[in-house]
C-alpha positions as CSV (number, residue, x, y, z in Angstrom):
1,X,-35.6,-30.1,11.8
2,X,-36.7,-30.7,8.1
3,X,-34.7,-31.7,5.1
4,X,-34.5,-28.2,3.9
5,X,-32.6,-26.6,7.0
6,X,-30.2,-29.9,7.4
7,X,-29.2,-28.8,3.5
8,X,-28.2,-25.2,4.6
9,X,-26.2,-26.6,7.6
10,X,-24.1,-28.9,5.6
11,X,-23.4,-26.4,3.3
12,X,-22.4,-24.0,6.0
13,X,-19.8,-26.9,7.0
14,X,-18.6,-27.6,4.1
15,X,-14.9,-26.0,3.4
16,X,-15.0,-23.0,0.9
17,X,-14.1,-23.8,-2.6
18,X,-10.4,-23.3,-3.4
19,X,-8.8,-21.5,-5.8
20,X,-7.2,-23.8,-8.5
21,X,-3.6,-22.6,-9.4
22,X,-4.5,-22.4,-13.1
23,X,-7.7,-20.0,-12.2
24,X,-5.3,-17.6,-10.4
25,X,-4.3,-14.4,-12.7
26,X,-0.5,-14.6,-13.3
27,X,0.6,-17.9,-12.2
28,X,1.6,-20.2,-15.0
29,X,1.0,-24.1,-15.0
30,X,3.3,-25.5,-12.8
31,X,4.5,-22.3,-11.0
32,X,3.7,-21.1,-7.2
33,X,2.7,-17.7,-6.0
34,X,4.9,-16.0,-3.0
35,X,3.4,-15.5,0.4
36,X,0.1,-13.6,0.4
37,X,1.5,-12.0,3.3
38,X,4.3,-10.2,1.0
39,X,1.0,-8.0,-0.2
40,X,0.7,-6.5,3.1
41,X,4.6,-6.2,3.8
42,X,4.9,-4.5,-0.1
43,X,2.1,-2.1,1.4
44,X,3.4,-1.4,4.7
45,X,7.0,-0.6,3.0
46,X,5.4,1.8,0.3
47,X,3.9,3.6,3.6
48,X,6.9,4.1,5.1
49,X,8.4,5.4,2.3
50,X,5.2,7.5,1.0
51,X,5.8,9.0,4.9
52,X,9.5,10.1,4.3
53,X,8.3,12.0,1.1
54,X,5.4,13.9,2.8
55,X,8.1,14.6,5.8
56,X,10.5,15.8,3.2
57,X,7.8,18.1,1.5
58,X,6.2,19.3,4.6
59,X,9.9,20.3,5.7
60,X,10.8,22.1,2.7
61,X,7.3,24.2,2.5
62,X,8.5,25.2,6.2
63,X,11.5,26.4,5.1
64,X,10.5,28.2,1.9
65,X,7.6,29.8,4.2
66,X,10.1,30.5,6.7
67,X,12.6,32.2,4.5
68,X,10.6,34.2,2.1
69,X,9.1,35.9,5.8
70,X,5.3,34.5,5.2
71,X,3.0,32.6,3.8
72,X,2.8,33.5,-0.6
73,X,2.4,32.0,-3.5
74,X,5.5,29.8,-3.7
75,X,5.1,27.7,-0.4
76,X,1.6,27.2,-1.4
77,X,3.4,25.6,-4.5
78,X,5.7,23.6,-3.0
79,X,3.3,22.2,-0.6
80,X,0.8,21.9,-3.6
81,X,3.6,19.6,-5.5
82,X,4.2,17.8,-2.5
83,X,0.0,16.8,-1.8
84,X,0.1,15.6,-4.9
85,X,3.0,13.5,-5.2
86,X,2.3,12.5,-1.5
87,X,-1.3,11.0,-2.9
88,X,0.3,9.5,-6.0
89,X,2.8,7.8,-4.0
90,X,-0.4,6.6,-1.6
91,X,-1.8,5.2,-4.6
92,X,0.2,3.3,-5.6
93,X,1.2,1.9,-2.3
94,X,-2.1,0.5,-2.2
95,X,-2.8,-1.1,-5.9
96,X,1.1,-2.0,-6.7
97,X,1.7,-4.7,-4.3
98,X,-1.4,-6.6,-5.5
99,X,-0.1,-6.3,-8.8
100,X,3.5,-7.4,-8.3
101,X,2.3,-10.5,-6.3
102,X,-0.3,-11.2,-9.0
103,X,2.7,-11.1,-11.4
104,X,5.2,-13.6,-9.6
105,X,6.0,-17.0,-9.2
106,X,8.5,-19.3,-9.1
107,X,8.9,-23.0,-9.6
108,X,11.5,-25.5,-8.2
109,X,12.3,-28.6,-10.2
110,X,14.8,-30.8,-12.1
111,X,16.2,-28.6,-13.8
112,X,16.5,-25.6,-11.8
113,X,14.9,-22.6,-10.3
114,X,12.7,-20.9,-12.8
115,X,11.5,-16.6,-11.9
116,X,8.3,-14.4,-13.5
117,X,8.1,-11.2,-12.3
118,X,7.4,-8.3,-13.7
119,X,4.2,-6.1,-14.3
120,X,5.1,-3.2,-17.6
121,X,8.6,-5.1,-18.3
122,X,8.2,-9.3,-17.5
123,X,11.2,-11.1,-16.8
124,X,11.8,-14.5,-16.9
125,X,14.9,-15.8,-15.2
126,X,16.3,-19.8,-15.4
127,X,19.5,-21.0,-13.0
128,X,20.2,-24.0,-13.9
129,X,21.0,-26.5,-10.9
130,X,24.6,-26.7,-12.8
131,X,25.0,-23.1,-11.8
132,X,24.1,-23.0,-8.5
133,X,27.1,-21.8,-6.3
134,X,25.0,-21.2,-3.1
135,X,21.9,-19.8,-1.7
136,X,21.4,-17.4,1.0
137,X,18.2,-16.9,3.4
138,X,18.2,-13.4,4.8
139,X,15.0,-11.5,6.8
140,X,14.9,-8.2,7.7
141,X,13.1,-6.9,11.3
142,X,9.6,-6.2,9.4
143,X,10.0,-9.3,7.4
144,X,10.2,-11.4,10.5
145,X,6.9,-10.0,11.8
146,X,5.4,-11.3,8.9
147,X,6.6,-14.3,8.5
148,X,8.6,-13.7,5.4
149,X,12.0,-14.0,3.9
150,X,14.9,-13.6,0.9
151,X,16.1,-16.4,-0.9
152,X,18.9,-15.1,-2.8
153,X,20.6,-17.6,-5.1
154,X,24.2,-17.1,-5.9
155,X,25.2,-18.5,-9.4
156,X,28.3,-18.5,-11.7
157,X,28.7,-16.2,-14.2
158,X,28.7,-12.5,-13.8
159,X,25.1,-11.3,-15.7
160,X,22.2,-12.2,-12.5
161,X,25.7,-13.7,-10.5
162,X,22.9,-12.9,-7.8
163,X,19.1,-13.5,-8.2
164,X,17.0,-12.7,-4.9
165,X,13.0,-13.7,-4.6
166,X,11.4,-11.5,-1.9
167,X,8.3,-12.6,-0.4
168,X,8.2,-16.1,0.6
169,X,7.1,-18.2,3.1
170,X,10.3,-18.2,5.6
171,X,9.5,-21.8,5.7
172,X,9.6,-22.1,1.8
173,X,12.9,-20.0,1.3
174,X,15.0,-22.6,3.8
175,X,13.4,-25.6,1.9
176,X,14.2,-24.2,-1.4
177,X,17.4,-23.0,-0.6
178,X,17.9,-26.6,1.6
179,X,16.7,-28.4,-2.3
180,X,18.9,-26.1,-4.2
181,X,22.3,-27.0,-2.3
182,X,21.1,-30.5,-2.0
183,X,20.7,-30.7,-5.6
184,X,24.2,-29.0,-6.6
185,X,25.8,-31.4,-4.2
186,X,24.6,-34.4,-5.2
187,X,24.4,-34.1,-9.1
188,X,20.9,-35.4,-8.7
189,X,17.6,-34.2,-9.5
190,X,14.7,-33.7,-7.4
């Protein structure tokens, strides 16, 4: 085997470059993504939901054609309306989950839990650890299949009382939520 084809090979061995933090759109110094898998749970929600509101058009065309004794003009309407909303709603099922995840991260330190999210309207919420009352970890049937959960941070006060994060790691939202009580025990910092 020449030099040449042992080059290719070690190449082909080699891991893939990894994407630096800082090179990925959205995510500040210093702050994590949630789960890639949230993309794909985001998605497959959006289809549900996209599937109720063709059901509920495809119903009403029936009854409209069923009451006005035939097919005319305003069924077609109705079903018109409903096709397009019905692809909207598809739409966005498929670009609006890549954009939410591309637009939120969260970072765990000294100080407290620190929230970006937002695509048209960014938000940007602190909790102090001195704030902390509790934190829950829920999952939901389809969250469980894919490996993701809820953190929900309780704090005191009555504005954000209750500030959930959807899409993390199940594993990340006990040892957050595991480093968030820990901390408000204590008095310590991380």
């Amino acid at each position: 085997m020449d030099n040449s084809q042992e080059a290719i090979d070690s190449e082909i061995q080699d891991d893939p470059p990894t994407i630096d933090e800082a090179d990925t759109p959205g995510v500040p110094e210093g702050f994590q993504q949630l789960d890639p898998r949230s993309v794909s749970f985001n998605r497959l929600g959006s289809f549900i939901f996209t599937g109720i509101v063709a059901t509920v058009f495809s119903v009403a065309s029936l009854i409209v054609t069923l009451s006005m004794g035939g097919i005319s003009w305003v069924p077609m309407l109705v079903m018109g309306i409903g096709a397009c909303i019905t692809a909207f709603f598809l739409w966005l099922s498929i670009i609006w989950p890549r954009r939410e995840y591309n637009n939120a991260s969260w970072r765990l330190d000294e100080f407290g839990l620190q929230i970006r999210r937002g695509v048209f309207w960014r938000h940007q919420i602190s909790i102090p650890i001195a704030r902390v009352q509790h934190a829950d970890v829920s999952q939901g049937p389809l969250q469980r299949q894919f490996g993701l959960a809820k953190l929900t941070v309780h704090t005191a006060g009555t504005q954000n009382a209750s500030v959930p994060i959807e899409g993390l790691a199940h594993e990340t939202a006990i040892e957050m939520r595991d480093t968030l009580v820990a901390q408000r025990e204590s008095g310590h910092v991380v």
